[in-house]
C-alpha positions in Angstrom: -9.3 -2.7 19.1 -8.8 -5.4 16.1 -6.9 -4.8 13.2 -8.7 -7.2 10.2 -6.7 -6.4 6.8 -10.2 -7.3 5.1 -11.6 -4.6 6.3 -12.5 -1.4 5.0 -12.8 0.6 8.3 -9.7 3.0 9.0 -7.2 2.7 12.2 -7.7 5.8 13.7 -6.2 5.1 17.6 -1.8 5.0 16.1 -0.7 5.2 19.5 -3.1 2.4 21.2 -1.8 -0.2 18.0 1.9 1.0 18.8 1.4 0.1 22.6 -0.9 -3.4 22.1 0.7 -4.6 19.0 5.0 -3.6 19.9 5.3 -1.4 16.7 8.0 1.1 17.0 7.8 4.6 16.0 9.6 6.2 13.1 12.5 8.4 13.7 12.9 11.8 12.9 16.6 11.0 12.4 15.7 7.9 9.7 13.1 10.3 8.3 15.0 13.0 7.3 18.0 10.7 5.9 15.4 8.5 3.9 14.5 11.9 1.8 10.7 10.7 0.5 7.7 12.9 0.6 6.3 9.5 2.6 8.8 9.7 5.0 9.5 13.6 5.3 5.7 14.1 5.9 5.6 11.5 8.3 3.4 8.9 6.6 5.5 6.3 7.0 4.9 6.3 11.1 5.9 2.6 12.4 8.6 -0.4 11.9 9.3 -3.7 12.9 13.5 -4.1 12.7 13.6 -1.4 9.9 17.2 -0.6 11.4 18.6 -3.6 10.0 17.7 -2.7 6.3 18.3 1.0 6.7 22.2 0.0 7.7 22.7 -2.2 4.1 21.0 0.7 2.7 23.9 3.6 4.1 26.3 0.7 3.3 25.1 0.4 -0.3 24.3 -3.7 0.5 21.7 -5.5 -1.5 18.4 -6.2 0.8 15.1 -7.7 -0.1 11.9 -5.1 -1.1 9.1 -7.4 -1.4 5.1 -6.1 -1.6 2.5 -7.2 -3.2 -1.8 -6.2 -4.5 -4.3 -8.8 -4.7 -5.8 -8.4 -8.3 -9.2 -8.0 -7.1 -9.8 -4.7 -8.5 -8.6 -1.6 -10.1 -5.9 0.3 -8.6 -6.5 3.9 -6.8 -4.7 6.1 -5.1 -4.1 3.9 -1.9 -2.2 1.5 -4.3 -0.4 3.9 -5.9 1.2 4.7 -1.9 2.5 1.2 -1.8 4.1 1.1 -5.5 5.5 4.7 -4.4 7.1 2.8 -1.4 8.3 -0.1 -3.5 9.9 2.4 -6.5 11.8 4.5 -3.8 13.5 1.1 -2.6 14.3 -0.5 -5.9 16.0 2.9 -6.2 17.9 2.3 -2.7 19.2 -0.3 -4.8 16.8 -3.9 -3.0 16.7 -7.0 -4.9 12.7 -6.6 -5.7 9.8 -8.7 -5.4 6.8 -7.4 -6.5 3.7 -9.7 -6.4 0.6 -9.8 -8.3 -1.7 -12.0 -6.4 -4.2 -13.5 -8.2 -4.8 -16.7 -6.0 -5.0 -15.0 -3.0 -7.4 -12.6 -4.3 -9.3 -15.3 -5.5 -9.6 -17.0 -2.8 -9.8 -14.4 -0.3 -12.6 -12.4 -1.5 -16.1 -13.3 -1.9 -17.4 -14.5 -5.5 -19.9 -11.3 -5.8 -16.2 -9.7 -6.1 -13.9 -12.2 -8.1 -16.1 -15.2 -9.3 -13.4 -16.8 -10.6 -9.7 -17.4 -11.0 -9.9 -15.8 -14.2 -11.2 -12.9 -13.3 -8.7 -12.5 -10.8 -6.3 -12.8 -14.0 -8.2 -10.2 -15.3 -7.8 -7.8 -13.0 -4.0 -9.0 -12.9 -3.5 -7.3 -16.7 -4.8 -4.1 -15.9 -2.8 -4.1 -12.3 0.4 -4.8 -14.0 -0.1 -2.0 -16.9 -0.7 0.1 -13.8 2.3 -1.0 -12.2 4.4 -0.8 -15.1 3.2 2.5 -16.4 4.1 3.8 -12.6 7.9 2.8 -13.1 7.9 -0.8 -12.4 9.8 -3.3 -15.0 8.7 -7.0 -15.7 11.9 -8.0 -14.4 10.5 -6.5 -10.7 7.4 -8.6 -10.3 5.4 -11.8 -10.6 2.0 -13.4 -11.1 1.0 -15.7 -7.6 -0.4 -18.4 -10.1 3.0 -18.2 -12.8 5.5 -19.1 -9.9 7.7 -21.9 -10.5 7.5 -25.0 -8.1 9.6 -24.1 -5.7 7.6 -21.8 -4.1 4.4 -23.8 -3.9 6.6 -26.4 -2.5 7.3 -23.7 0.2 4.0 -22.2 0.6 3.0 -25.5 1.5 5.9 -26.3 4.1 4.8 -23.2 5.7 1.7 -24.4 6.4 2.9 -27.3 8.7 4.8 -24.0 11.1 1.3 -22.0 12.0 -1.3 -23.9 14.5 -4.8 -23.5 14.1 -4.4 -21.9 17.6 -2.2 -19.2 16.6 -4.2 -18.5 13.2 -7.3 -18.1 15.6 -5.7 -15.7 17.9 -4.1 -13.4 15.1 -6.9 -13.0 13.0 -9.9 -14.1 15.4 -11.0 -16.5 12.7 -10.5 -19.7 10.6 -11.8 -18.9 7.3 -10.2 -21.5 4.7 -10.2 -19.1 1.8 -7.9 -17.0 3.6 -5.8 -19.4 5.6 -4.4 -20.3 1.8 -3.9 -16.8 0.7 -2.2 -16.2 4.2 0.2 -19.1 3.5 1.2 -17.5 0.0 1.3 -14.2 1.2 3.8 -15.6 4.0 5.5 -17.4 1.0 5.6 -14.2 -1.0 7.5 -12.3 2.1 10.4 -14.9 2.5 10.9 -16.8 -0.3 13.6 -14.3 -1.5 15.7 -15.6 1.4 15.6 -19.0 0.1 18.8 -20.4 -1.7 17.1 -20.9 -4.9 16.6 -16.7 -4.8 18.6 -14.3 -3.5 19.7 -16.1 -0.3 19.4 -15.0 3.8 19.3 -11.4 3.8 17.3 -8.1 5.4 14.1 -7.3 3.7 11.4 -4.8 4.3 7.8 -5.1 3.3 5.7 -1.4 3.4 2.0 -2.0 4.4 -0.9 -0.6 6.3 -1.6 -0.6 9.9 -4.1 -3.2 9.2 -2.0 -5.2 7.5 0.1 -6.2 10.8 -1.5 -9.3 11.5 -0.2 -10.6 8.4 3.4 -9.2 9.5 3.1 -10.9 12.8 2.3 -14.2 11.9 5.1 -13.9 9.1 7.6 -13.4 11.7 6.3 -16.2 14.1 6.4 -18.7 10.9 10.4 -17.3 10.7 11.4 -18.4 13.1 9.8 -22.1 13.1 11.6 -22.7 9.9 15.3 -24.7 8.9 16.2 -21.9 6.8 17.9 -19.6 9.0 16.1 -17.0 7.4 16.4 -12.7 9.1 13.5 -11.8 10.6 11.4 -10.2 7.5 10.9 -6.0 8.2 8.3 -4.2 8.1 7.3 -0.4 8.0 3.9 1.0 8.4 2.2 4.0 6.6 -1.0 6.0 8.1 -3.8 4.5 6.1 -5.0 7.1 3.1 -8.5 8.1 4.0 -11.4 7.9 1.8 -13.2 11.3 0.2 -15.5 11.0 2.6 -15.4 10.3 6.6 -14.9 7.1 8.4 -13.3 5.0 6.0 -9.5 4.5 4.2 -9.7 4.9 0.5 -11.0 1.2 -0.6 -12.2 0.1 -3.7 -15.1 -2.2 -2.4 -16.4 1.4 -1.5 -15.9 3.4 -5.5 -16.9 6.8 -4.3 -14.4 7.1 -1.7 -11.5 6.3 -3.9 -9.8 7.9 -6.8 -9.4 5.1 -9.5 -5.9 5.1 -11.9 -8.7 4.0 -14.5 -10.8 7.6 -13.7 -11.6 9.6 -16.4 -10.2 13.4 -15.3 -13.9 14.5 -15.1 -15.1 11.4 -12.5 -12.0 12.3 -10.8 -12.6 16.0 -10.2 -16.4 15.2 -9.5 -15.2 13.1 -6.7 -12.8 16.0 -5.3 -15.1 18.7 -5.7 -17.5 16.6 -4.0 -15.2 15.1 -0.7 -15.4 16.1 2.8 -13.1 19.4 3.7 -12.5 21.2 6.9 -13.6 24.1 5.4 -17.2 26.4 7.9 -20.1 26.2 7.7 -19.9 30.0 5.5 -17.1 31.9 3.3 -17.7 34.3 6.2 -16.7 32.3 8.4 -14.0 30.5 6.8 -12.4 33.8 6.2 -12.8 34.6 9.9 -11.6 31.7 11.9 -9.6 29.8 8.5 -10.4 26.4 7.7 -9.2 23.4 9.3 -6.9 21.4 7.0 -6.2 18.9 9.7 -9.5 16.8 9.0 -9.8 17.8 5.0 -9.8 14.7 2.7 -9.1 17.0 -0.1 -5.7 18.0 2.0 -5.0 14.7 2.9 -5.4 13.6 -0.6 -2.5 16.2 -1.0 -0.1 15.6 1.5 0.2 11.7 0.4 0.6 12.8 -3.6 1.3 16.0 -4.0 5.2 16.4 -4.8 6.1 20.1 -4.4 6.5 20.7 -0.8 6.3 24.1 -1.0 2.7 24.1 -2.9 1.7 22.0 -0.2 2.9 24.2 2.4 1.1 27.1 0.5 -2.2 24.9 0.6 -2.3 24.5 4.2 -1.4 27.9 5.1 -3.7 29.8 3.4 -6.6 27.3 4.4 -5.4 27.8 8.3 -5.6 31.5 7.3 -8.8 31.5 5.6 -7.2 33.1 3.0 -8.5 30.4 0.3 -12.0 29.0 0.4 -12.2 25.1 0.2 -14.0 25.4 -3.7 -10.8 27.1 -5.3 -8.4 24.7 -3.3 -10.3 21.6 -5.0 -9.6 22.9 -7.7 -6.0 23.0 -7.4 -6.0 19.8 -6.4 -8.0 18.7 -9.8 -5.3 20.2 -11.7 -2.5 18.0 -10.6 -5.2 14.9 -10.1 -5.9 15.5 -13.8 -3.1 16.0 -15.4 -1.7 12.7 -13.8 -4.2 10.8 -14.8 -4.0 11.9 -18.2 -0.6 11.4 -18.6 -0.9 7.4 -16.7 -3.3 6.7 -18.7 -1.2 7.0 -22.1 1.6 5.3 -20.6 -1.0 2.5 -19.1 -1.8 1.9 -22.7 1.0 2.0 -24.3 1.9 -1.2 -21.5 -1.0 -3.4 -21.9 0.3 -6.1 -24.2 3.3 -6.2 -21.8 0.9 -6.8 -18.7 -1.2 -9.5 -20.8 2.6 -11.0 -21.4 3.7 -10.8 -17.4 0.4 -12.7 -16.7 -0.2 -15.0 -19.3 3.4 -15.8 -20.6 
């Protein structure tokens, strides 16, 4: 197995990427301390030298929380897991980084996706207003293409510390599109630790499973550089599925994904629409209970659903075949809806801010 953080295809094998790539699991310890629905439900499953930011965290030091979307599209609910991440550390009290990447976007995708640089920009306004209307402030992110000179300057030093070699064998390719969006996402992990910025210190970056190429060759560039910079962390979430099987939620793929931007009725045609464990018959279901453990709809819940216990109810009376899968979707539409609803208004209200974050 390969992990390509291009890719829309969902790791599925955890326990292989643990043992091929050195990932380390989550604790149960850590877990229950950290008190997050990401963590207490164990979606958060992996690190890479977590322990080091989880100590300045029980001593109340500052640390680095740095993440970052490519504006190459709309946010949906797989975003919304890493802004989710990113909120629960700015309120661990981290010095925050949060990037809007419109040049790697650009340059990383093909042009039947973003045609241009300004598109990219585009998609940049609407990601901030989703950002912002999520609990974000200006003051906690940046636009790739607005950053001052200094990091360019080392976005392009870093790109004297990776060998064409050890690009190839990470990522099994040399594509120059995403060779320069690699060097700024690399920039965008570290830079915090320059002296310009916040100075050496522990950061954490949440991403996917697929993702760890990017946090492997971060940490091999560390340690080639005069800077005498801590390894960067990282943790891992379980990829969110999409609505239907075989593939995380992706929004190169529109009917598997929830948008922010949905209207409450596309939303809840989606969800009424996804794949459930539910039988083949209500006879059935009632008779053996349905099967929560490979439901989209469920999963859908676990990573946004707030109220543990409603949760808990959810998967117990599915196991039980006490609820069939058409009135749990629409339990699930409630709180979908009335979210959205509720975003969107705020979303509005931040637009002119977003167009001010990414134009100046």
């Amino acid at each position: 197995m390969s992990l390509n953080p291009w890719s829309s295809d969902a790791v599925t094998d955890y326990d292989y990427v643990f043992k091929e790539f050195g990932l380390s699991k989550f604790s149960e310890k850590i877990s229950k301390e950290l008190d997050h629905l990401l963590f207490r439900r164990g979606i958060v499953i992996a690190h890479r030298d977590f322990q080091r930011v989880f100590d300045r965290i029980a001593l109340k030091k500052p640390f680095i929380n740095i993440t970052g979307i490519a504006s190459s599209g709309h946010y949906h609910f797989g975003h919304k897991v890493d802004l989710d991440l990113f909120i629960f550390f700015k309120k661990c009290g981290a010095r925050n980084y949060f990037s809007i990447s419109d040049i790697d976007a650009y340059t990383s995708r093909p042009d039947d996706k973003v045609s241009s640089l300004d598109d990219s920009k585009q998609f940049a306004v609407d990601n901030v207003a989703d950002a912002l209307a999520l609990g974000l402030s200006p003051k906690d992110m940046y636009v790739q293409s607005n950053k001052e000179t200094r990091f360019y300057e080392f976005a392009f030093e870093l790109s004297k510390k990776i060998t064409h070699s050890t690009f190839k064998a990470i990522y099994g390719h040399i594509d120059l599109g995403k060779v320069s969006a690699n060097l700024l996402q690399y920039a965008d992990i570290m830079h915090g630790q320059l002296k310009e910025y916040e100075g050496s210190m522990p950061s954490i970056t949440g991403i996917g499973l697929d993702q760890d190429p990017h946090a492997r060759a971060t940490r091999d560039v560390a340690r080639r550089l005069p800077y005498n910079l801590e390894l960067p962390s990282f943790i891992y979430f379980r990829h969110q599925s999409g609505l239907q099987e075989g593939s995380k939620m992706s929004a190169s793929q529109p009917n598997t994904a929830i948008f922010l931007s949905d209207s409450p009725k596309a939303a809840s045609k989606k969800i009424m629409g996804c794949f459930t464990g539910g039988r083949e018959t209500a006879e059935k279901q009632k008779k053996l209970g349905g099967r929560p453990e490979i439901c989209k709809k469920y999963e859908l819940d676990l990573f946004h659903l707030e109220d543990d216990k409603k949760l808990k109810d959810i998967h117990d009376k599915c196991k039980a075949g006490e609820r069939l899968c058409g009135q749990c979707k629409q339990l699930t539409c409630e709180y979908v809806c009335k979210f959205l609803e509720s975003h969107q208004k705020k979303k509005k209200k931040n637009m002119k801010k977003a167009e001010k974050v990414v134009f100046g």
